[in-house]
N, C-alpha and C positions, 0 to 999 in steps of 0.2 A: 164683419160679414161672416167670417168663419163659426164665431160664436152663438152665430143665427141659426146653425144647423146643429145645437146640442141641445136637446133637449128629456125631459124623462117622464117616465110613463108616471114613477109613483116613489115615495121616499120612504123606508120603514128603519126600524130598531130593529134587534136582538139583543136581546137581554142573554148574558151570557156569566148569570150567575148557575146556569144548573149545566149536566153533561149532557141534556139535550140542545141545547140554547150555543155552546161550545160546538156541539156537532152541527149544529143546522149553521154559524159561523164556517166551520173548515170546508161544507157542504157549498157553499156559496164562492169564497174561494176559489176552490177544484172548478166549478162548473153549474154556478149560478142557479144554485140546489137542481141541478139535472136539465137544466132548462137552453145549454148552449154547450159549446165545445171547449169555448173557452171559460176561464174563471174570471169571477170580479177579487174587487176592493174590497174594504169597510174602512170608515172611518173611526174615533173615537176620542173622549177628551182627557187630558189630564194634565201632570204637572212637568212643564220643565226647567228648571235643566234636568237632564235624566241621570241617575244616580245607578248609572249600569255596572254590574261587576262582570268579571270573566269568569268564564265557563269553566269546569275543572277539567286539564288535559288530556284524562283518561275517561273523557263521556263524550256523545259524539256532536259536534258540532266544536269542541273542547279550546278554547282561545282565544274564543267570539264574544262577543258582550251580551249581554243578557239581562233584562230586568226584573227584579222578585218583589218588586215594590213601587209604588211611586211616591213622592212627596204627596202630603194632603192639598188641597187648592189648587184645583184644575186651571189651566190659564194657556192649554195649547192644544190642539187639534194634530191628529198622527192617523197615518193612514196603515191595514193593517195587509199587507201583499202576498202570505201567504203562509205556511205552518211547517212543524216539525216533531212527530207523535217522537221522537228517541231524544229530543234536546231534556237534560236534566237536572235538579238543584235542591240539593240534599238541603233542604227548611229544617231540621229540626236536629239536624248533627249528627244523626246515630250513622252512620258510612251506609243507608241503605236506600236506595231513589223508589218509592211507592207511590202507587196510586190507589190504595185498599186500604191503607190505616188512618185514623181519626189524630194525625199527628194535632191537631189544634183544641184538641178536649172538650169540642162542644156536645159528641153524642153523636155526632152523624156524620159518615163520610159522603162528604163531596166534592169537587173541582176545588175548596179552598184546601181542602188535603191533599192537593197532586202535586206530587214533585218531579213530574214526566209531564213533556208537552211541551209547546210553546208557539205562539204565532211570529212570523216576522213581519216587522215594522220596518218604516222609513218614515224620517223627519224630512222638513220643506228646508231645512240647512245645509241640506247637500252633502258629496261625496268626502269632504273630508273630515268628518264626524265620524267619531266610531268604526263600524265595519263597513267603509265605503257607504256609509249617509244610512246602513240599515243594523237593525238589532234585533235581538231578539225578545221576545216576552212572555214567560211562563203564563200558560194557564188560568192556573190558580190566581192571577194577579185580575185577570177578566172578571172572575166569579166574586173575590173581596171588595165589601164597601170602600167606600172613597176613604174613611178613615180610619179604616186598616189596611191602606197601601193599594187600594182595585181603582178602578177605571169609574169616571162620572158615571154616577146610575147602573153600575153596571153592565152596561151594555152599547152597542156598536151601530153605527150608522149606515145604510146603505141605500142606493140609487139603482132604480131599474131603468136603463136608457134605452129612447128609443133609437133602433141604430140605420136607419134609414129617413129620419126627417130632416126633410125641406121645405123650407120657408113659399108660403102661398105667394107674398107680397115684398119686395123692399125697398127702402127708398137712401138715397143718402143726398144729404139735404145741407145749406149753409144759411143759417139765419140770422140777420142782422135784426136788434131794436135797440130803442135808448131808453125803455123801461121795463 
């Protein structure tokens, strides 16, 4: 009966390979891109078990897990709760955390060259996983193809509900046959 009363207006993506696609994500988040008081979800797919390291203890969030990568072959569903523009993960060694240099040599800076950022997650495994059931997840790991370590497709799943529906009709019913 309870489940009679969720329902949703409309289902989209976000492609959150570029730093618009990341913002209109954290946007969503905050406050259902401007549209409520409170913030949503996103869903999104990828691999687990998760292959989380710890955070370096002098960056802020610094002891917490955090993922810079995921294994290739998506086979799990993570929901994404909400973000952290100061969490960071020095990618490429040199002791400096940027978001402006083409640490990856392809010619162009984007979100796969942030080493600032990072959304937080939570697994369906519960509280005694990691940092009480949530981690965190750089950026950059949004915008990377699946086979360099990013998220199915790129991109995040999300639900606009409607938050006042009730069911017109219902019935609860016990049916017997023998065919």
């Amino acid at each position: 009966y309870n489940s009679m009363k969720n329902r949703i207006a409309g289902a989209y993506k976000i492609k959150t390979d570029t730093e618009e696609g990341i913002l209109a994500l954290k946007n969503w988040v905050y406050d259902h891109l401007g549209k409520s008081d409170v913030g949503g979800v996103a869903s999104f797919y990828a691999n687990v078990p998760y292959n989380a390291v710890l955070l370096n203890d002098t960056t802020p969030e610094g002891g917490k897990h955090v993922l810079t990568e995921w294994y290739p072959n998506p086979t799990h569903a993570l929901t994404v709760v909400g973000y952290n523009d100061s969490v960071r993960w020095d990618y490429n060694g040199d002791g400096m955390y940027t978001n402006h240099l083409d640490i990856n040599d392809d010619g162009v800076i984007d979100p796969k060259d942030w080493e600032i950022g990072a959304v937080k997650i939570v697994n369906s495994h519960g509280v005694n996983q990691l940092d009480s059931g949530y981690c965190y997840m750089m950026y950059k790991v949004l915008a990377e193809d699946i086979e360099d370590g990013g998220i199915w497709n790129q991109a995040v799943h999300i639900v606009d509900a409607i938050s006042d529906y009730e069911p017109e009709l219902t019935l609860k019913i016990q049916l017997e046959h023998d065919s």
